[in-house]
C-alpha positions as CSV (number, residue, x, y, z in Angstrom):
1,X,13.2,319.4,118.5
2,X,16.6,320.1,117.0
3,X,17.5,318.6,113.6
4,X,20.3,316.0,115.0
5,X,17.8,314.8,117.4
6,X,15.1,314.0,114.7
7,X,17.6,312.2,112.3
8,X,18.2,310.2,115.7
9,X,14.7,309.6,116.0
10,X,14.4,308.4,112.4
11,X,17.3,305.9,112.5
12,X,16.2,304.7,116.0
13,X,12.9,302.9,114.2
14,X,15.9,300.5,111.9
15,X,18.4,300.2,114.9
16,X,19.1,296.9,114.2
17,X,20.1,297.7,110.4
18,X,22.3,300.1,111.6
19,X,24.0,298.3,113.8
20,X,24.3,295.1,111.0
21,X,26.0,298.2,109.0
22,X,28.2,299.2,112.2
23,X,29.0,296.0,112.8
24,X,30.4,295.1,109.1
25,X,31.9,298.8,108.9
26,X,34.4,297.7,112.1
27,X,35.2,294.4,110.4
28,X,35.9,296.3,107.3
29,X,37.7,298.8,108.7
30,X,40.0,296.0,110.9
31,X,40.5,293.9,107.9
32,X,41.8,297.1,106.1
33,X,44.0,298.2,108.4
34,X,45.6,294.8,108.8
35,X,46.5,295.1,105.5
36,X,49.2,297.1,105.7
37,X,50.6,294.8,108.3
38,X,50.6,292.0,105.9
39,X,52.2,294.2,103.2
40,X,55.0,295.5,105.9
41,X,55.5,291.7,106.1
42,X,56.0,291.0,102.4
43,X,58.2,294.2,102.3
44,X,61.0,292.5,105.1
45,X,61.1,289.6,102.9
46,X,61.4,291.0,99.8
47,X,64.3,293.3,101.5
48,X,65.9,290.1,103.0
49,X,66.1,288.3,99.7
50,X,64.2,285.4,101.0
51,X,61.0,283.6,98.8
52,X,59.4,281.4,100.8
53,X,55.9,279.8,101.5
54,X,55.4,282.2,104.1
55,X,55.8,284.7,101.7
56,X,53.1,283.4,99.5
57,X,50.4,282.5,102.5
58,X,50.7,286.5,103.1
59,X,50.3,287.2,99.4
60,X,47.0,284.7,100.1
61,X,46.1,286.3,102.9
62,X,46.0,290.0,101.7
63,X,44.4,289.0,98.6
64,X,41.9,287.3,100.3
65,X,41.7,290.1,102.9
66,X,41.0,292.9,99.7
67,X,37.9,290.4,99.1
68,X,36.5,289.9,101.9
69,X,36.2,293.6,102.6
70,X,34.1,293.8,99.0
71,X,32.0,291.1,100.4
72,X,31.1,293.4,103.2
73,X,31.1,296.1,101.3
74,X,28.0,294.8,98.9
75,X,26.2,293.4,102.1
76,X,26.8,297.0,103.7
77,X,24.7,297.9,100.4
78,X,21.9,295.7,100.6
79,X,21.3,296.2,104.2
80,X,21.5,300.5,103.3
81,X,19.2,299.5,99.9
82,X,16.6,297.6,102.9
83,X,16.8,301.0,105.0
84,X,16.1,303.3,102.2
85,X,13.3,301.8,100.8
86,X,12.1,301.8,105.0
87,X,12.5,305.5,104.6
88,X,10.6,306.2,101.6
89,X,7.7,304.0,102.6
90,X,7.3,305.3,106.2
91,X,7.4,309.0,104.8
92,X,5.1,308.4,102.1
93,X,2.2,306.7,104.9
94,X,3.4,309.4,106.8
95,X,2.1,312.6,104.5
96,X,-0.7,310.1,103.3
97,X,-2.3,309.6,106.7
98,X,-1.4,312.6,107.7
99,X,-2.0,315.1,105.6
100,X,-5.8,314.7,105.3
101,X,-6.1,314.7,109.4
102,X,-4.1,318.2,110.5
103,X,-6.1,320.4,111.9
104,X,-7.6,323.1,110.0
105,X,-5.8,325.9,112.1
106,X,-2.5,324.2,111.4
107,X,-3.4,324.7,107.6
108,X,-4.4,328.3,108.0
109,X,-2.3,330.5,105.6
110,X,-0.4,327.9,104.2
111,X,-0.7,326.3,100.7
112,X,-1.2,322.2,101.2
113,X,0.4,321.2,97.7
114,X,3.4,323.3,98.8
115,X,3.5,321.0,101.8
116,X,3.3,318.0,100.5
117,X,6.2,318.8,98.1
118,X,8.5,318.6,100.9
119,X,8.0,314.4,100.6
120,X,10.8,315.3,98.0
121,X,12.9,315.7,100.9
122,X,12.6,312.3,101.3
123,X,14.7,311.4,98.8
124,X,17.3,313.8,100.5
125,X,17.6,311.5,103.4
126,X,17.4,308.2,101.5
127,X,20.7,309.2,99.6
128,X,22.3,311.5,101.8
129,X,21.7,308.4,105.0
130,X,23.0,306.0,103.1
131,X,26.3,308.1,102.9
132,X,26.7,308.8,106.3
133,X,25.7,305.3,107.6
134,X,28.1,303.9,105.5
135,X,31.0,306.1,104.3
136,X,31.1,308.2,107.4
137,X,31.2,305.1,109.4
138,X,33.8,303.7,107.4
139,X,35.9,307.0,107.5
140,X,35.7,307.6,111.1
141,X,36.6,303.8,111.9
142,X,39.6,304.1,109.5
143,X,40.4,306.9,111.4
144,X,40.3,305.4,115.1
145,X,42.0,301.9,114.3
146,X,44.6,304.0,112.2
147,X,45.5,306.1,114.9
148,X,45.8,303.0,117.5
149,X,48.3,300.9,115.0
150,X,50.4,304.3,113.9
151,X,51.0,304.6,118.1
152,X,52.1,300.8,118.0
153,X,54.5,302.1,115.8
154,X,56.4,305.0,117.8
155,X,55.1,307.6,120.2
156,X,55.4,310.4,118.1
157,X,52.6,309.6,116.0
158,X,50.2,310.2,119.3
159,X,50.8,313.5,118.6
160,X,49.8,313.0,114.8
161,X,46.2,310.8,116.4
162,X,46.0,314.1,118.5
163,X,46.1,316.8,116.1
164,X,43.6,314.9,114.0
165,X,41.1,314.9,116.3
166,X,41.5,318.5,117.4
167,X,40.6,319.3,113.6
168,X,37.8,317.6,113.3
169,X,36.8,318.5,116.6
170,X,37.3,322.4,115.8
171,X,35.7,322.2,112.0
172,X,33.0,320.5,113.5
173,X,32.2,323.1,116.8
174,X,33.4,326.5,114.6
175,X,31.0,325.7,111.4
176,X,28.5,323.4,112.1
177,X,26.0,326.0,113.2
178,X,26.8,328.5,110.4
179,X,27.0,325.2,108.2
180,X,23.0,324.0,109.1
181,X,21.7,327.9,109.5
182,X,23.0,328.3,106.2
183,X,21.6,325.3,104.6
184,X,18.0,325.4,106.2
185,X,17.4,329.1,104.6
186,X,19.0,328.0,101.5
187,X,16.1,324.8,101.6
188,X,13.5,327.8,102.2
189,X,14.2,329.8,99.2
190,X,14.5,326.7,97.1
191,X,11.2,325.7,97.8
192,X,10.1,329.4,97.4
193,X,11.5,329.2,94.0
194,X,9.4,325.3,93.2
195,X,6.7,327.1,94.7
196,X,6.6,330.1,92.3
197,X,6.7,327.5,89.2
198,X,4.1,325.4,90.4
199,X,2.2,328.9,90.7
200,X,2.9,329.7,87.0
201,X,2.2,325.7,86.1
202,X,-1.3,326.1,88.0
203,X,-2.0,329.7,86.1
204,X,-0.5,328.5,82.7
205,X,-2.9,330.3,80.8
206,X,-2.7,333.6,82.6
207,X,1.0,333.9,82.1
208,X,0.5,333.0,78.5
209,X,0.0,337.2,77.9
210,X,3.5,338.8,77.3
211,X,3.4,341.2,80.0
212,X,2.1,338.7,82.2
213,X,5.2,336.5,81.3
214,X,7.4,339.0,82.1
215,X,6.2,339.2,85.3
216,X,6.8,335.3,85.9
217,X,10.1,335.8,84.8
218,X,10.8,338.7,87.1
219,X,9.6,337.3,90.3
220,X,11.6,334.3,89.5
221,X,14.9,336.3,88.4
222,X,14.1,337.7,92.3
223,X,13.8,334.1,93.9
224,X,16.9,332.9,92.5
225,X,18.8,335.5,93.6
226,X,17.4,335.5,97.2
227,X,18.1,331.3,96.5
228,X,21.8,331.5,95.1
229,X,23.1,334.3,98.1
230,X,22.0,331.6,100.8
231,X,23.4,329.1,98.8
232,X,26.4,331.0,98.3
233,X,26.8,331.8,102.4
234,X,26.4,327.9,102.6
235,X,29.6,327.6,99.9
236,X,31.7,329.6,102.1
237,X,31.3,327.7,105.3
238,X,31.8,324.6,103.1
239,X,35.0,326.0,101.2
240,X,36.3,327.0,104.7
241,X,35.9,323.5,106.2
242,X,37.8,322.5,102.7
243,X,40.0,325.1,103.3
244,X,41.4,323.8,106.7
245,X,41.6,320.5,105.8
246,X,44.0,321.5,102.8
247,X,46.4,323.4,105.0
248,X,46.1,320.5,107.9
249,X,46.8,318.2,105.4
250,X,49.8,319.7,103.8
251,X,51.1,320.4,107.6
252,X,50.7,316.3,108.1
253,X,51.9,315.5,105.0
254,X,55.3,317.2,105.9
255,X,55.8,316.4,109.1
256,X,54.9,312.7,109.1
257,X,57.4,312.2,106.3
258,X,60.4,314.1,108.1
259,X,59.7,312.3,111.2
260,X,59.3,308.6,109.2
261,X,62.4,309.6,107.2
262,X,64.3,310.8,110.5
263,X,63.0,307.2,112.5
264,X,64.3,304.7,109.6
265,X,67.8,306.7,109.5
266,X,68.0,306.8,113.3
267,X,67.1,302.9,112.9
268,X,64.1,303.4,115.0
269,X,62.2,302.3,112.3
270,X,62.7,299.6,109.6
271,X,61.7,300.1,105.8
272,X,58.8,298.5,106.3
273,X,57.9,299.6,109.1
274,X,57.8,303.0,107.4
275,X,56.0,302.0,104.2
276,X,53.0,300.7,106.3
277,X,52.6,303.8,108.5
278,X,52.9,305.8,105.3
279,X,49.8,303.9,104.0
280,X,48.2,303.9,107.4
281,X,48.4,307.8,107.2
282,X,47.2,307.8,103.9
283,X,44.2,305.9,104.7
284,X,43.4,308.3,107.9
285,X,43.9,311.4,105.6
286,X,41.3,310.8,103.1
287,X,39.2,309.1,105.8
288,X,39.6,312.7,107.3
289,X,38.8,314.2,104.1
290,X,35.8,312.1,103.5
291,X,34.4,313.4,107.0
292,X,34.8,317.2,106.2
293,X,33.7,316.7,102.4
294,X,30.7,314.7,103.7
295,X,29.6,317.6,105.9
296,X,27.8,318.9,103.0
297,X,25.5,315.9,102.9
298,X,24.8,315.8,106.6
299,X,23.8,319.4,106.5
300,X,21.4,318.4,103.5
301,X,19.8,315.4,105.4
302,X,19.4,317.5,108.5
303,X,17.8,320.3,106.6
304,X,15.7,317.7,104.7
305,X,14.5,315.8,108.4
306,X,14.1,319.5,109.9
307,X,11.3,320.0,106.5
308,X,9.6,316.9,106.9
309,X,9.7,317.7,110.5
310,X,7.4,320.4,109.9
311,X,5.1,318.4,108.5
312,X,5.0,316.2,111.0
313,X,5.2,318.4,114.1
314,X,1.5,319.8,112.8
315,X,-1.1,318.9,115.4
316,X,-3.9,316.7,114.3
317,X,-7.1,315.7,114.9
318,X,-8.0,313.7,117.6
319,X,-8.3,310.2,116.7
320,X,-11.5,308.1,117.9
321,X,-12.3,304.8,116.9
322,X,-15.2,304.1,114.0
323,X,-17.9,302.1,115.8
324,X,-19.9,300.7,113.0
325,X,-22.3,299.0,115.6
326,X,-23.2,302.5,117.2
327,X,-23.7,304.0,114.0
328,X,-26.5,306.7,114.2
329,X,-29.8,305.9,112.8
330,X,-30.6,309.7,112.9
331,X,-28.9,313.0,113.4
332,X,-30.2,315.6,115.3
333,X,-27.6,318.4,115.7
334,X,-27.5,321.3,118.1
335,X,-25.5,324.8,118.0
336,X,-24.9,326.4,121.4
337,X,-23.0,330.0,121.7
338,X,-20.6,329.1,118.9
339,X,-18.0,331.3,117.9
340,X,-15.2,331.4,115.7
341,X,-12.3,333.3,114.5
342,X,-9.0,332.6,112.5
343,X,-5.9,332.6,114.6
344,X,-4.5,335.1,113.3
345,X,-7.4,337.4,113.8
346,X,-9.4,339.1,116.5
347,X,-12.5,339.8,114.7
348,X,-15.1,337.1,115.0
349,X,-16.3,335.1,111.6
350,X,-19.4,333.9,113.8
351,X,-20.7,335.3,116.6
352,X,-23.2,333.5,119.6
353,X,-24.4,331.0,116.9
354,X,-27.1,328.8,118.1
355,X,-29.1,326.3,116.4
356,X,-31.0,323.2,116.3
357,X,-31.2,321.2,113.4
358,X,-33.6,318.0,112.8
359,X,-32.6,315.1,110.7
360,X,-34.7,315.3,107.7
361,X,-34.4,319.2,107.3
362,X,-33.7,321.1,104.3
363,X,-31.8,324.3,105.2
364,X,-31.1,326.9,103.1
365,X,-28.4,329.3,104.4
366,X,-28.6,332.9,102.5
367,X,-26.9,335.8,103.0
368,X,-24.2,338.3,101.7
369,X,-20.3,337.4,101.3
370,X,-18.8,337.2,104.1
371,X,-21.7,336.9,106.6
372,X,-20.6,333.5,108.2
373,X,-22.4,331.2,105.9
374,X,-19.3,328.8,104.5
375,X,-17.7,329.3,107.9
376,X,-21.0,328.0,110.0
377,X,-21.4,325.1,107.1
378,X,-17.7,323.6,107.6
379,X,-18.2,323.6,111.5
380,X,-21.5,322.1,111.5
381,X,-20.0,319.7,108.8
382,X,-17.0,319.1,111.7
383,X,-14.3,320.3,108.8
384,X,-13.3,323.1,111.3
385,X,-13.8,323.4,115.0
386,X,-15.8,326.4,117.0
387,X,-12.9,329.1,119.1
388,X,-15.8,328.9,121.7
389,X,-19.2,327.0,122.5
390,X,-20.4,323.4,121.6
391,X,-21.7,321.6,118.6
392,X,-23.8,318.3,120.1
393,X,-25.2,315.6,118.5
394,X,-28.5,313.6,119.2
395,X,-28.9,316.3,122.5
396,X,-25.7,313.9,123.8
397,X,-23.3,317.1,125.4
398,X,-21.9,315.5,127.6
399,X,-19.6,313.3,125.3
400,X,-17.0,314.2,122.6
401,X,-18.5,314.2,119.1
402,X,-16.9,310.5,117.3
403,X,-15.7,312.6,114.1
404,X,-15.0,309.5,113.0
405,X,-18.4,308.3,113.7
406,X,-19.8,311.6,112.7
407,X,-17.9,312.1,109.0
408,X,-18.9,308.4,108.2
409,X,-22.6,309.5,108.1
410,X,-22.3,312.8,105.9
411,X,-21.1,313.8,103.1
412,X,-20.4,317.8,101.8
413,X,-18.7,319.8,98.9
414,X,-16.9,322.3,99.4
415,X,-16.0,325.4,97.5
416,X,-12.7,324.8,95.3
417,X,-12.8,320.7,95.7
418,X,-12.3,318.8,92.2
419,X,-11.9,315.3,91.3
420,X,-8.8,313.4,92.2
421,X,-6.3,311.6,89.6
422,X,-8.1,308.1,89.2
423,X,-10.5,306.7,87.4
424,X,-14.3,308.2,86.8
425,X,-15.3,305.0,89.5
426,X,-13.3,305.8,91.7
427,X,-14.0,309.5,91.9
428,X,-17.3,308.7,93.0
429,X,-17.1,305.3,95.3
430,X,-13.4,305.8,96.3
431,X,-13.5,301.6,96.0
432,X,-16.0,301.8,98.6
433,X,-17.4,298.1,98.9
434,X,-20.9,298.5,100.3
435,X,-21.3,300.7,97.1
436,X,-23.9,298.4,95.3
437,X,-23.9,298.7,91.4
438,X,-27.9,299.4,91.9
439,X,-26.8,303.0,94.3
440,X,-23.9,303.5,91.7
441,X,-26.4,303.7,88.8
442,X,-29.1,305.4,90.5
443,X,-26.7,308.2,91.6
444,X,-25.1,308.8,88.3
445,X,-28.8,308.9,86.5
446,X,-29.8,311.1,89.0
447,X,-27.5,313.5,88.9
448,X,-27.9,313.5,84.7
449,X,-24.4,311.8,84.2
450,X,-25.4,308.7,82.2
451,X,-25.0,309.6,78.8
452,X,-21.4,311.8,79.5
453,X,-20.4,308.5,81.2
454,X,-21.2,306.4,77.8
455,X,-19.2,308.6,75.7
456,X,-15.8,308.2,77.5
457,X,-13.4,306.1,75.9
458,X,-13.8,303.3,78.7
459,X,-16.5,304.5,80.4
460,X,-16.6,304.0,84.4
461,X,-12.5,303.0,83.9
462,X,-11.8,306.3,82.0
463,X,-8.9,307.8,84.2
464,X,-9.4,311.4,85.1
465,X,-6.6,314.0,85.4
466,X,-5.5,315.6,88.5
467,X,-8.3,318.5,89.1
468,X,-10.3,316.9,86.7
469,X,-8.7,318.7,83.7
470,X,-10.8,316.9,80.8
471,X,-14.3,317.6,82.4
472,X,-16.4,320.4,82.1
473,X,-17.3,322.5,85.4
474,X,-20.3,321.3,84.9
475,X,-20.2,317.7,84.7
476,X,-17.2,318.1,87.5
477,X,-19.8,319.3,89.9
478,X,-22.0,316.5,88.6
479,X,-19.4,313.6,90.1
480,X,-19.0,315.4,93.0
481,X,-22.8,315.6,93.7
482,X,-22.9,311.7,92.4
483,X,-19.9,310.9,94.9
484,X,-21.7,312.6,97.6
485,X,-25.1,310.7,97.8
486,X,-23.5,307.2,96.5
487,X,-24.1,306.2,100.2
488,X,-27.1,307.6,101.0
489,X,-25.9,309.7,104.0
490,X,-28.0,311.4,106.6
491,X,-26.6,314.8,106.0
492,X,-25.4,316.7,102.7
493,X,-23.2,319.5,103.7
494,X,-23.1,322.0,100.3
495,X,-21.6,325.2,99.5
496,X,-22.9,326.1,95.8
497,X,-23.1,322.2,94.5
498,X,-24.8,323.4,91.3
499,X,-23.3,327.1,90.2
500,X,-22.0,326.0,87.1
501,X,-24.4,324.3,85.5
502,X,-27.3,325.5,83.2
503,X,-30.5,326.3,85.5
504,X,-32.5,323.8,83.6
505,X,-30.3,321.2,84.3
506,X,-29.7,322.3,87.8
507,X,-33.4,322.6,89.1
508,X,-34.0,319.0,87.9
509,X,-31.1,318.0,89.9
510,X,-32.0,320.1,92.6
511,X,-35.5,318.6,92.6
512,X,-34.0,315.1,92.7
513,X,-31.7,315.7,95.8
514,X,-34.7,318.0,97.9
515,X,-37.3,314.9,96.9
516,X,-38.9,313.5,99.6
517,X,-38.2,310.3,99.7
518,X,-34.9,310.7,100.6
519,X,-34.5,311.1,104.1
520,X,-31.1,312.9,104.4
521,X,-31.2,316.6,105.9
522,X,-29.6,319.2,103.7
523,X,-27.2,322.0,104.2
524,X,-26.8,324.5,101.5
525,X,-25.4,327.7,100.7
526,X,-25.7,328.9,96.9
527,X,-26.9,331.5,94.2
528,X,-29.1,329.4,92.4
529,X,-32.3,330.8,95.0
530,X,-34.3,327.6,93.3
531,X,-32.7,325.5,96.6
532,X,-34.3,328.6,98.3
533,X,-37.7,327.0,97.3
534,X,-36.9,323.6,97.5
535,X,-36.0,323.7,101.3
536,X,-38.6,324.1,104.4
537,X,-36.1,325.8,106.5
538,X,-34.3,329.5,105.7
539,X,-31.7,331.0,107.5
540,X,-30.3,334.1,107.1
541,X,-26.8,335.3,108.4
542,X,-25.0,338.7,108.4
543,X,-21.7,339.6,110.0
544,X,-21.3,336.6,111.5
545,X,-24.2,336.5,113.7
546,X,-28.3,334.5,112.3
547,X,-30.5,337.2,111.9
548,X,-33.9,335.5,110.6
549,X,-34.2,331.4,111.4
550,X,-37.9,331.0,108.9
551,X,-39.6,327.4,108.8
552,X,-42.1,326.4,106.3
């Protein structure tokens, strides 16, 4: 989809804003065109000598005509202030429901934080809309009332409405292309550049070393340069558009006051008559310049549209609908000639995987790196889907699996995941209602957090920075575990829940999650070979492919 279409697209959802702002832009622009009329009036009485109440009632009449286009004016504002704060919230539900639901292959060698800082873009197309909705608007009804009173005039100035709109037409046709191609790379270094200092914010402590440091600097000295030649190739097209207007200008400029003088001397024309027309051109001119000036900002709000575009043009999962009536009282899963491989890449990560896998299991999944084992735990966990084969549920194949459905009775960690920014509650119940205070405290005793939980400031309110910042890695993978069997689930999906704690510590949690009265089956991958002995199921992977499926 090309970047004028989706800025259509966008405006289409407030159509009825924009034509309130349309429709008090032409009112504005026919009140301030008549203006001059009303001043050419004043001027023929002021040259005939004569005061009279005629005279005044125009005085009235422009003064009240300069008003009532500020009146429209500051409704024109409150109607753009409406359709901003439209923008802002539709593109922030728009990354929030969003980004969570697109697909994993859509993710696949891209960094998701980098992503989501294009919802800065936003603000791009708040400000740089409101411009173009308004003064653009303005400007190019200025222009097309101005050039339908000047003819009124004489016909020479249809000449003068002619040229005009060959300019604009030619700066438009002749540099819009270069103008946008221009911008859109200059957006991409710019956010290669934010990207590179989020890198060093993220690694803070590894680009604390001096040679290290240096390095930061260098690779940034290279992004800025790379960001500052686009941005200079967008300058040119830019100072080329200003360029031709200068010249047009000055060509206008001339000519309309030779041909004005020549009309009043040849008494085609009257004085005033000739001062209006003058400040009907006046107003077209900068109306003109506005246009070409605010070329700029359209090219920044169509690069900012084309970003978010990107975003949103990312396939996502299909939706189904959470049936909390045919919830499943058991989960049986079965595996049949599953394989997978990245798209990117030929080789297969799993290769003819097929299993069946009882609710109430405990499974144990061993092997070296880069067997298969995380890869077969996020499909069976429905994270990421199979390239080929089937994953069924309750021996059902012949319907879709509800992920919906599905996700609502599991829960998993996975490698890399850290607590959000909130507080320590709602880290581990996400406000979940059905979350009793009795499951709350029997997951955080169980999984040894009780007396960390007492020594924070505020206890269960204690915020939490982003990642998790102020915890320990090992009471971090302590919340996570607590989070995950809050609501008793009847699978746990885990890929090494309990590598960073002490072993004692770990076996006694271990010991509580593997006990058998809980009736959840378990998934795990993980060094600590005490899950090994905990579980009645082992299965062992390598390249891709189970080579030994052991039950206890």
């Amino acid at each position: 989809m090309k970047p004028l279409k989706r800025f259509y697209n966008l405006l289409e959802l407030d159509k009825k804003d924009v034509y309130q702002l349309y429709f008090y832009g032409i009112l504005s622009g026919v009140i301030s065109l008549s203006l001059p009329l009303g001043i050419q009036a004043i001027t023929n009485f002021i040259q005939s000598g004569r005061a009279s109440a005629s005279w005044i009632v125009l005085i009235v009449l422009v003064v009240f005509g300069v008003a009532l286009v500020g009146v429209l004016s500051l409704m024109q504002l409150r109607i753009m202030e409406n359709l901003q704060q439209k923008i802002f919230i539709r593109s922030s539900f728009e990354f929030a429901v969003r980004l969570p639901k697109i697909k994993f292959e859509e993710y696949y060698n891209t960094y998701p934080p980098e992503l989501a800082n294009r919802f800065f873009d936003t603000l791009m197309i708040q400000k740089g809309t409101a411009k173009l909705l308004i003064d653009f608007s303005a400007a190019i009804l200025q222009i097309i009332f101005g050039i339908i009173l000047l003819s009124l005039y004489h016909n020479y100035f249809i000449v003068f409405g002619i040229l005009l709109l060959l300019l604009l037409y030619f700066i438009f046709k002749f540099s819009y292309n270069d103008g946008l191609e221009t911008s859109m790379k200059e957006s991409k270094y710019k956010y290669k550049v934010a990207g590179w200092l989020q890198e060093i914010a993220r690694n803070n402590f590894s680009f604390r070393n001096n040679l290290h440091h240096d390095f930061a600097l260098n690779k940034n000295d290279m992004l800025v340069a790379d960001y500052l030649n686009y941005r200079e190739k967008h300058f040119s097209v830019i100072k080329t558009q200003f360029s031709q207007l200068i010249i047009f200008k000055i060509i206008i400029t001339a000519s309309l006051l030779s041909i004005g003088g020549y009309l009043v001397l040849s008494q085609q024309m009257n004085i005033g008559q000739f001062v209006a027309a003058e400040i009907i051109i006046l107003l077209v001119i900068n109306s003109v310049e506005k246009i070409v000036i605010g070329l700029e900002t359209l090219y920044d709000v169509l690069t900012s549209v084309e970003k978010i575009g990107l975003i949103t043009d990312m396939k996502l999962e299909e939706e189904f609908t959470l049936d909390y009536d045919n919830c499943y009282t058991s989960i049986a899963l079965e595996v049949e000639n599953v394989y997978f491989n990245f798209p990117d890449s030929k080789n297969k990560i799993l290769n003819n995987i097929n299993l069946n896998i009882d609710q109430g299991e405990r499974i144990f999944i061993d092997g070296a790196n880069g067997s298969g084992k995380t890869t077969l735990i996020r499909i069976l966990s429905g994270l990421i889907q199979p390239s080929h084969g089937a994953i069924s549920i309750n021996d059902n194949s012949f319907k879709k699996i509800n992920l919906n459905q599905f996700r609502s009775q599991i829960e998993s960690i996975i490698q890399g995941e850290t607590p959000f920014e909130g507080t320590v509650i709602e880290n581990i119940t996400f406000k979940n209602t059905t979350a009793s205070e009795e499951s709350l405290k029997w997951a955080i005793e169980g999984m040894q957090l009780k007396k960390f939980i007492k020594s924070l400031p505020q206890g269960l309110d204690t915020p939490l920075f982003p990642e998790g910042k102020q915890l320990s890695s090992s009471d971090t993978q302590k919340l996570l575990l607590a989070r995950s069997i809050i609501s008793k689930p009847k699978i746990l999906f885990y890929e090494d829940p309990t590598c960073n704690m002490d072993d004692k510590v770990a076996n006694e949690i271990i010991d509580f999650i593997t006990a058998e009265e809980h009736q959840w089956t378990i998934i795990v991958s993980s060094k600590n070979q005490y899950w090994k002995t905990k579980c009645n199921r082992n299965i062992t992977m390598e390249n891709g492919q189970i080579i030994l499926d052991l039950k206890k």
